[in-house]
N, C-alpha and C positions, 0 to 999 in steps of 0.2 A: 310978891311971889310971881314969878313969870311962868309961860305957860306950860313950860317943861317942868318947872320943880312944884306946878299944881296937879301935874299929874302925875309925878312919881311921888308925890305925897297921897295920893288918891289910890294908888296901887299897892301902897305899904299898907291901907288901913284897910284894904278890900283882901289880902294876905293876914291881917291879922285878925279880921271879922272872921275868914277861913279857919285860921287854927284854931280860935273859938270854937265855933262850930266841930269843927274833926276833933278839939279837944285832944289840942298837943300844944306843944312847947316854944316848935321851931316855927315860925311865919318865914325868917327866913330861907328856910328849905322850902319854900311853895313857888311855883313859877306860873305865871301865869298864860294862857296863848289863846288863839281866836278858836279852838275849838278842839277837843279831846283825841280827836284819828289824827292831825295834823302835828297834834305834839309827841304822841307813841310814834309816827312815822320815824320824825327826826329825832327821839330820841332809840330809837334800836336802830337807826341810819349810823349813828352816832356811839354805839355801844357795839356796835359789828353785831348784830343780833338777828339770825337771821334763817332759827324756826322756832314759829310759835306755835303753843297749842291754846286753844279759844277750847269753854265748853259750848256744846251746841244749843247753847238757850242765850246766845253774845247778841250784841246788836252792831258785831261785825264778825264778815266769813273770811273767807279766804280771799277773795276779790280784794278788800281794804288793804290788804298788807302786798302789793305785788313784789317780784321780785327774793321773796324768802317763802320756804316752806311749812304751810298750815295746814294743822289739822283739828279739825272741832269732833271732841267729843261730847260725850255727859260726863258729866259731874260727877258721878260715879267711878267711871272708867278713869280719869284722870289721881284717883285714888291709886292707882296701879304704878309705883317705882319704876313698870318695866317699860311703860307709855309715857311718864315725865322727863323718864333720866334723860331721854332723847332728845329732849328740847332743850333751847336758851329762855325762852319765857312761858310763863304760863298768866294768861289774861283770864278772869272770872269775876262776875258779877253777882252779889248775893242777894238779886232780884229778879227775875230774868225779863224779858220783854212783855211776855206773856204774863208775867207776874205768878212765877213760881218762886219759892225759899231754897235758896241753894248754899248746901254747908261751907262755904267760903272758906271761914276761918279754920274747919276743921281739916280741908284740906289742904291748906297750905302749915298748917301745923305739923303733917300728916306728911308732906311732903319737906321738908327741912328734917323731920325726925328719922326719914328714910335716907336721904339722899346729901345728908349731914351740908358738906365743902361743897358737892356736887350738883347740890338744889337748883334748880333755874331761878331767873329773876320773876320773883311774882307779886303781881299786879293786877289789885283792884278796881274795878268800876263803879264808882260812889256814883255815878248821876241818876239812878233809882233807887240810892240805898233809903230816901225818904220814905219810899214803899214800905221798909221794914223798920222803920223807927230810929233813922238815924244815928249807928252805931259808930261809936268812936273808933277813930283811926286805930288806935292799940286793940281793939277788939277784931278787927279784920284783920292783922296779923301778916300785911300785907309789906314787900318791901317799897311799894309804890302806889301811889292811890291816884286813880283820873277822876275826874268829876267835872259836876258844873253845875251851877244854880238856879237854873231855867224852869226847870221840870217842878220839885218840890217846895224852891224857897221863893223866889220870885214869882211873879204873879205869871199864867201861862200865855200871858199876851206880849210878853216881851220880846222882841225880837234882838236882843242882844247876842254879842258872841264872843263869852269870856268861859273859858274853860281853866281848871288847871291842875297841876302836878304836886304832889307833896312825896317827899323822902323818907322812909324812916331813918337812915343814917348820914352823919355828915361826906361819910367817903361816898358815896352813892352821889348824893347833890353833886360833890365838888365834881365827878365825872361830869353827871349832865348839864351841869351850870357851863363848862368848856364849849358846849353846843347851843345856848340855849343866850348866853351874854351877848351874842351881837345884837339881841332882837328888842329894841325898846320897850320897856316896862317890863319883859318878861321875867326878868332879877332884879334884884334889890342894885344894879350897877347904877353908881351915880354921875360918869362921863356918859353923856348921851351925845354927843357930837358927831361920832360916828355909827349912830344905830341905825338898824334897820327898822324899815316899818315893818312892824309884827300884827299884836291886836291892836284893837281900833280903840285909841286913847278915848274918845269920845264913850265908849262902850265901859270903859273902864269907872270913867268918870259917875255912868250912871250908874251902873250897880254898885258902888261904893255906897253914894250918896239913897240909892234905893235901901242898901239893909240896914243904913244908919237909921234912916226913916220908922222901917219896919221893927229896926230895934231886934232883930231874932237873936233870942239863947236856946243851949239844945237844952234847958230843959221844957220852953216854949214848944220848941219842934218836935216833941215827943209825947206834949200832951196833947198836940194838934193830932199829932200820928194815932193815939186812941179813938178819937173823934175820926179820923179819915177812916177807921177800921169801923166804926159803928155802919159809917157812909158804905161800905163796902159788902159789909154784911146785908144791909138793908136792900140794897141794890142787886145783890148775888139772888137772895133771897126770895124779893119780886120774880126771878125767870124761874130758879128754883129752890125750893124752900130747902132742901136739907145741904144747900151749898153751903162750907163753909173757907172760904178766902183764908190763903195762906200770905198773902199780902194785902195791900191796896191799891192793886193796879188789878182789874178785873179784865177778861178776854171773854168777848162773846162773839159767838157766830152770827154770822148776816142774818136779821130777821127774829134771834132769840130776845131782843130789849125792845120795848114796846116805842112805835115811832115819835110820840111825845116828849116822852122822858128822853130817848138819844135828839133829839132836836133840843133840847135845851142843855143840854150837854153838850154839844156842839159848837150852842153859842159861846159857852163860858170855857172852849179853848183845852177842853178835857177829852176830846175822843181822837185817837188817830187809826186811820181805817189803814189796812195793807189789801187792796185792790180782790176782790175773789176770794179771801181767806178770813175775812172777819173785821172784829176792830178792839182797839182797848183803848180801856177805858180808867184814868188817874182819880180814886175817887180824893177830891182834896175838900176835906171838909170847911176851910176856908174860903176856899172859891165861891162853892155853894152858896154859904152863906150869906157873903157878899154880892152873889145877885138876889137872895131873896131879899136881900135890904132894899134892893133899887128898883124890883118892880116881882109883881106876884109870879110866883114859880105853884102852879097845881099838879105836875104830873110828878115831880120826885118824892119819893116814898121821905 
């Protein structure tokens, strides 16, 4: 095997560990790319798509998208026919950064039952859905799902950058697939001669070879996800006892988690601070665990 067809052999099985995991059908419909903004760019570049509405709890604003017209609401407001009808897309995450539960599924239920032929294209953000227990693609209801593996399933020291796309429909793929074939490994295309370089086959190679490793099934990642909520709870709990965590991604303010406990959180790749405004914090009960195996942890609850 030569070193093109080991890596579009490495790409098919890191799309079909994918549909695994999202627990669907198609691997084919999943494309791959070096990172979730880069691939919605070109494909609403590519679908003439060009206003979106984000809810305001996204981990992108209006800046990410230039050139088309955004507007972030809540989650709430985007329930209103009279605020959707007017977009091409609607992007929403049923985690939010902060680690709020956002009715995803209901609203895009919600919006298809309004807005029938007229619905926008709406589109998921899996890469914190491990926050909330890794809900299958048919449950988010979604005609497009982003994501990526960094955050919940791969360990959070990796610095890999493989992102990617899944379809609900074949008409939909064959659209984005028109945009999406010139770019090496990013489809299942087997003429590689003329591709472009997209992600980094290298990157590809390892998360393949990393969830083979890991072995992950969702009903694995879901009973981790109880565990990370025990994690979550414990942790809310320590700053204030009657919190209770609607996910497992916690948000505290500069100064609310005790300096021990966030320094070792730190090390094991789970806190990211936003400058003056606080930090959050992933609690992943496997992380933990695996530094308590490797040397004593005293300050986590």
């Amino acid at each position: 095997m030569n070193g093109d067809e080991q890596m579009l052999a490495a790409a098919n099985d890191l799309r079909a560990t994918i549909s695994d995991l999202l627990e669907v059908h198609h691997s084919d419909r999943i494309i791959l790319a070096p990172g979730i903004l880069v691939a919605l760019r070109v494909l609403f570049s590519h679908l003439q798509i060009e206003r979106i509405a984000l809810t305001s709890e996204e981990y992108y604003g209006v800046e990410h998208f230039p050139g088309a017209t955004v507007r972030a609401a809540s989650c709430d407001a985007l329930f209103d026919p009279l605020l959707t009808g007017d977009f091409e897309a609607v992007l929403a995450s049923p985690a939010s950064w902060r680690g709020t539960r956002q009715p995803v599924a209901e609203l895009f239920d919600s919006i298809r039952k309004t807005l029938g032929k007229g619905a926008p294209l709406l589109v998921a953000d899996y890469a914190h859905a491990g926050s909330i227990g890794f809900p299958s693609a048919d449950a988010l209801g979604a005609d497009i799902i982003c994501g990526d593996l960094e955050k919940w399933i791969l360990p959070p020291d990796w610095n890999t950058r493989v992102a990617f796309l899944w379809f609900r429909t074949q008409r939909l793929f064959r659209t984005a697939d028109e945009a999406f074939r010139p770019f090496f490994l990013a489809t299942k295309a087997s003429d590689v001669s003329m591709l472009a370089r997209w992600v980094e086959p290298a990157d590809v190679l390892a998360v393949s070879r990393g969830l083979e490793f890991l072995g992950v099934t969702p009903d694995q990642l879901r009973a981790r996800h109880r565990a990370d909520m025990r994690l979550a709870r414990e942790l809310a709990s320590s700053v204030e006892p009657a919190r209770i965590p609607e996910t497992s991604i916690l948000w505290f303010e500069e100064g609310e988690l005790d300096g021990e406990t966030l320094e070792e959180l730190e090390k094991m790749g789970l806190v990211w601070r936003l400058p003056g405004r606080g930090l959050r914090v992933l609690c992943r009960s496997d992380v933990v665990a695996g530094a308590r195996a490797h040397r004593k942890i005293s300050s986590l609850p």
